[in-house]
C-alpha angles and dihedrals in degrees: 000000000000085000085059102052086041092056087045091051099048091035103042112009106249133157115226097254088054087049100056091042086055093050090050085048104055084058089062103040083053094054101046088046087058097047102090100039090052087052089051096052095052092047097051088051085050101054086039089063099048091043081050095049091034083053090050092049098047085047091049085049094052091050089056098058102263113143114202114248116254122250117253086225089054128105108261110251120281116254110262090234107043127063099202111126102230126205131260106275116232156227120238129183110236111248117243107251111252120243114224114269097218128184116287085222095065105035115105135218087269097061093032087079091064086088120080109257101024119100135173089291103048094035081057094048088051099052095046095047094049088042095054096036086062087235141313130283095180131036089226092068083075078076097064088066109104113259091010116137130192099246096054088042088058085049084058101054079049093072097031139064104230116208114176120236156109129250114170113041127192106245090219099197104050098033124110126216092267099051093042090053090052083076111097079220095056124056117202095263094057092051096055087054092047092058092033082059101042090039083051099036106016139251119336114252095196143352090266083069095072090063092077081068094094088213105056115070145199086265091051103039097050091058095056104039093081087069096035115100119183 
Protein backbone atom coordinates (compact mmCIF):
# COMPACT_ATOMS: atom_id res chain seq x y z
CA UNK A 1 0.00 0.00 0.00
CA UNK A 2 2.72 2.48 0.83
CA UNK A 3 4.16 1.66 -2.99
CA UNK A 4 1.05 2.77 -4.08
CA UNK A 5 0.73 6.16 -2.33
CA UNK A 6 4.26 6.61 -3.15
CA UNK A 7 3.58 6.06 -7.03
CA UNK A 8 0.26 8.63 -6.58
CA UNK A 9 2.54 11.35 -4.80
CA UNK A 10 5.54 11.38 -7.37
CA UNK A 11 3.07 10.81 -10.30
CA UNK A 12 0.58 12.81 -9.59
CA UNK A 13 1.32 14.89 -6.92
CA UNK A 14 -0.83 13.79 -4.13
CA UNK A 15 -0.58 14.11 -0.57
CA UNK A 16 -1.27 10.98 1.38
CA UNK A 17 -4.47 11.90 2.62
CA UNK A 18 -5.51 12.56 -0.97
CA UNK A 19 -4.08 9.20 -1.81
CA UNK A 20 -5.97 7.09 0.50
CA UNK A 21 -9.30 9.07 -0.27
CA UNK A 22 -8.60 8.15 -4.29
CA UNK A 23 -8.05 4.23 -3.49
CA UNK A 24 -11.30 4.18 -1.54
CA UNK A 25 -12.64 5.78 -4.29
CA UNK A 26 -11.74 3.20 -7.55
CA UNK A 27 -13.89 0.35 -5.36
CA UNK A 28 -16.53 2.24 -5.62
CA UNK A 29 -16.29 3.60 -9.38
CA UNK A 30 -15.96 -0.27 -10.26
CA UNK A 31 -19.00 -1.21 -8.48
CA UNK A 32 -21.27 1.32 -9.66
CA UNK A 33 -19.70 0.54 -13.75
CA UNK A 34 -20.83 -3.03 -13.27
CA UNK A 35 -24.15 -2.28 -11.97
CA UNK A 36 -26.09 -2.17 -14.87
CA UNK A 37 -24.52 -4.99 -16.77
CA UNK A 38 -25.00 -7.28 -13.77
CA UNK A 39 -28.91 -6.12 -13.76
CA UNK A 40 -29.08 -6.85 -16.96
CA UNK A 41 -27.74 -10.18 -16.65
CA UNK A 42 -30.04 -11.18 -14.07
CA UNK A 43 -33.00 -9.78 -15.97
CA UNK A 44 -32.30 -11.44 -19.22
CA UNK A 45 -31.97 -15.01 -17.13
CA UNK A 46 -35.12 -14.11 -15.70
CA UNK A 47 -37.17 -13.53 -18.83
CA UNK A 48 -35.50 -16.26 -20.17
CA UNK A 49 -37.06 -18.46 -17.45
CA UNK A 50 -40.88 -17.24 -17.77
CA UNK A 51 -40.61 -17.38 -22.20
CA UNK A 52 -39.16 -20.98 -21.37
CA UNK A 53 -42.07 -21.98 -18.87
CA UNK A 54 -44.88 -19.77 -21.13
CA UNK A 55 -43.37 -22.12 -24.32
CA UNK A 56 -43.88 -25.46 -22.08
CA UNK A 57 -47.38 -24.49 -21.20
CA UNK A 58 -48.58 -23.50 -24.81
CA UNK A 59 -47.06 -26.66 -25.82
CA UNK A 60 -48.88 -28.49 -23.03
CA UNK A 61 -52.17 -26.54 -24.39
CA UNK A 62 -51.71 -27.58 -27.82
CA UNK A 63 -51.29 -31.27 -26.74
CA UNK A 64 -54.21 -31.11 -25.23
CA UNK A 65 -56.07 -30.24 -27.85
CA UNK A 66 -56.31 -25.97 -27.40
CA UNK A 67 -56.21 -24.05 -30.89
CA UNK A 68 -55.16 -20.58 -30.66
CA UNK A 69 -58.22 -17.81 -31.57
CA UNK A 70 -57.98 -16.12 -34.79
CA UNK A 71 -57.24 -12.83 -35.03
CA UNK A 72 -60.19 -10.42 -36.06
CA UNK A 73 -57.31 -8.58 -38.81
CA UNK A 74 -56.59 -11.99 -40.29
CA UNK A 75 -57.76 -13.40 -43.69
CA UNK A 76 -60.92 -15.68 -43.04
CA UNK A 77 -59.95 -19.53 -43.56
CA UNK A 78 -59.72 -20.97 -46.98
CA UNK A 79 -62.71 -23.42 -48.09
CA UNK A 80 -61.76 -26.80 -47.62
CA UNK A 81 -62.59 -27.52 -51.11
CA UNK A 82 -61.38 -24.89 -53.02
CA UNK A 83 -57.87 -23.89 -53.41
CA UNK A 84 -58.40 -20.34 -54.44
CA UNK A 85 -56.32 -17.77 -52.02
CA UNK A 86 -58.94 -15.28 -51.05
CA UNK A 87 -58.38 -12.13 -50.11
CA UNK A 88 -58.23 -10.40 -46.25
CA UNK A 89 -61.32 -9.69 -45.45
CA UNK A 90 -61.96 -6.19 -44.34
CA UNK A 91 -63.16 -3.88 -42.45
CA UNK A 92 -65.59 -1.07 -43.96
CA UNK A 93 -67.06 1.83 -42.29
CA UNK A 94 -71.06 1.72 -42.65
CA UNK A 95 -72.31 4.58 -44.95
CA UNK A 96 -74.72 7.39 -43.24
CA UNK A 97 -78.33 6.82 -44.71
CA UNK A 98 -79.31 9.77 -47.24
CA UNK A 99 -82.31 12.05 -46.45
CA UNK A 100 -84.61 12.73 -49.51
CA UNK A 101 -83.67 15.66 -51.41
CA UNK A 102 -87.10 16.83 -52.16
CA UNK A 103 -88.38 20.32 -54.74
CA UNK A 104 -87.80 23.68 -53.35
CA UNK A 105 -91.07 24.45 -54.66
CA UNK A 106 -92.83 22.17 -52.53
CA UNK A 107 -91.12 22.20 -49.58
CA UNK A 108 -93.06 24.39 -46.31
CA UNK A 109 -91.91 26.47 -43.69
CA UNK A 110 -91.70 22.88 -41.27
CA UNK A 111 -89.14 21.05 -43.44
CA UNK A 112 -87.46 24.13 -44.45
CA UNK A 113 -85.62 24.09 -40.80
CA UNK A 114 -84.06 21.27 -41.56
CA UNK A 115 -81.14 23.63 -43.13
CA UNK A 116 -78.42 25.32 -40.72
CA UNK A 117 -79.21 28.70 -40.27
CA UNK A 118 -82.90 28.66 -40.94
CA UNK A 119 -85.21 28.68 -38.14
CA UNK A 120 -89.44 29.04 -37.72
CA UNK A 121 -89.18 32.63 -38.80
CA UNK A 122 -86.99 32.47 -41.90
CA UNK A 123 -88.30 29.33 -42.96
CA UNK A 124 -91.72 31.42 -42.79
CA UNK A 125 -90.28 34.39 -44.76
CA UNK A 126 -89.05 31.77 -47.53
CA UNK A 127 -92.22 30.02 -48.09
CA UNK A 128 -94.38 33.27 -48.32
CA UNK A 129 -92.08 35.05 -50.60
CA UNK A 130 -91.80 32.15 -52.97
CA UNK A 131 -95.42 31.66 -52.61
CA UNK A 132 -96.34 35.25 -53.56
CA UNK A 133 -93.65 35.68 -56.13
CA UNK A 134 -95.49 32.68 -58.10
CA UNK A 135 -91.66 30.65 -58.07
CA UNK A 136 -88.44 31.19 -58.69
CA UNK A 137 -86.63 31.39 -61.90
CA UNK A 138 -82.90 32.08 -60.20
CA UNK A 139 -81.45 30.86 -57.25
CA UNK A 140 -80.23 34.53 -56.40
CA UNK A 141 -84.22 35.85 -55.76
CA UNK A 142 -83.85 33.78 -52.24
CA UNK A 143 -81.79 36.93 -51.51
CA UNK A 144 -84.43 39.21 -51.71
CA UNK A 145 -85.98 37.50 -48.40
CA UNK A 146 -85.35 39.64 -45.60
CA UNK A 147 -82.07 38.38 -43.24
CA UNK A 148 -81.15 35.91 -45.78
CA UNK A 149 -77.21 35.60 -46.61
CA UNK A 150 -75.51 33.85 -49.39
CA UNK A 151 -73.88 31.44 -47.57
CA UNK A 152 -77.05 30.12 -45.74
CA UNK A 153 -79.02 30.42 -49.23
CA UNK A 154 -76.21 27.89 -50.89
CA UNK A 155 -76.92 25.47 -47.56
CA UNK A 156 -80.40 25.50 -48.73
CA UNK A 157 -79.94 24.30 -52.46
CA UNK A 158 -77.88 21.69 -50.58
CA UNK A 159 -80.84 20.06 -49.22
CA UNK A 160 -83.21 20.83 -52.18
CA UNK A 161 -83.51 20.06 -55.64
CA UNK A 162 -84.05 23.65 -57.42
CA UNK A 163 -86.13 23.61 -60.84
CA UNK A 164 -86.77 26.93 -62.25
CA UNK A 165 -90.24 28.03 -62.98
CA UNK A 166 -93.29 29.97 -62.51
CA UNK A 167 -96.40 28.92 -61.38
CA UNK A 168 -98.62 31.49 -60.72
CA UNK A 169 -98.51 34.38 -63.43
CA UNK A 170 -100.36 38.29 -63.12
CA UNK A 171 -102.78 38.39 -65.60
CA UNK A 172 -101.84 42.28 -66.35
CA UNK A 173 -104.86 43.21 -68.23
CA UNK A 174 -107.54 42.09 -66.14
CA UNK A 175 -105.87 42.67 -62.76
CA UNK A 176 -106.89 45.33 -60.35
CA UNK A 177 -104.40 47.49 -57.91
CA UNK A 178 -104.87 45.13 -55.12
CA UNK A 179 -104.18 42.14 -56.82
CA UNK A 180 -101.05 43.73 -58.80
CA UNK A 181 -99.37 45.04 -55.15
CA UNK A 182 -99.67 41.71 -53.78
CA UNK A 183 -96.57 41.04 -56.06
CA UNK A 184 -93.22 41.28 -53.99
CA UNK A 185 -92.08 43.19 -57.58
CA UNK A 186 -94.88 45.85 -57.46
CA UNK A 187 -95.39 48.02 -54.79
CA UNK A 188 -98.88 49.54 -54.47
CA UNK A 189 -97.96 52.81 -56.20
CA UNK A 190 -96.84 51.19 -59.19
CA UNK A 191 -99.85 49.32 -59.44
CA UNK A 192 -102.17 52.33 -59.36
CA UNK A 193 -100.08 53.77 -62.34
CA UNK A 194 -100.18 50.36 -64.25
CA UNK A 195 -104.01 50.35 -64.28
CA UNK A 196 -104.15 54.28 -64.57
CA UNK A 197 -102.03 53.54 -67.95
CA UNK A 198 -104.14 50.12 -69.51
CA UNK A 199 -107.60 51.76 -68.38
CA UNK A 200 -105.96 55.48 -70.74
CA UNK A 201 -104.03 53.56 -73.76
CA UNK A 202 -105.37 50.00 -73.73
CA UNK A 203 -104.27 46.76 -72.92
CA UNK A 204 -100.27 45.94 -72.98
CA UNK A 205 -99.33 44.04 -75.51
CA UNK A 206 -96.26 43.21 -74.11
CA UNK A 207 -94.10 43.97 -71.42
CA UNK A 208 -92.21 46.46 -73.60
CA UNK A 209 -95.21 48.33 -73.35
CA UNK A 210 -94.74 49.22 -69.88
CA UNK A 211 -91.85 51.00 -70.70
CA UNK A 212 -93.91 54.00 -72.10
CA UNK A 213 -94.70 54.31 -68.73
CA UNK A 214 -91.56 57.19 -67.93
CA UNK A 215 -91.24 55.63 -64.38
CA UNK A 216 -90.57 51.88 -64.98
CA UNK A 217 -87.40 51.11 -66.32
CA UNK A 218 -85.20 48.27 -68.28
CA UNK A 219 -84.04 47.13 -64.84
CA UNK A 220 -87.57 46.98 -63.61
CA UNK A 221 -89.17 45.79 -66.08
CA UNK A 222 -86.85 42.80 -66.70
CA UNK A 223 -87.38 41.65 -63.40
CA UNK A 224 -90.90 41.49 -63.69
CA UNK A 225 -91.53 40.15 -67.35
CA UNK A 226 -90.84 36.16 -66.21
CA UNK A 227 -94.50 36.39 -64.00
CA UNK A 228 -96.49 38.90 -66.73
CA UNK A 229 -98.82 37.17 -68.96
CA UNK A 230 -100.63 39.14 -71.65
Amino acid sequence: MAKIYFFMKSYFGFSKRESKGFVLVIPALIILYLIPSVYDLVLRKKNEAQYLAYSHKIDSLITAGWKPAQSNFQSPPLSSQSDTVKKPYTYQKPKSPQLNKMSFSEADSVVLQIVPGIGQTMAGRVVKFRDNIGGLYSKDQLLEVYGMTPEVMEKVFEYFEFEPGIKNKIQINQADVNTLAKHPYINYGSAKVIVAFREQHGPYQSSDDLLKIKIFNEEWVNRLKPYLEF
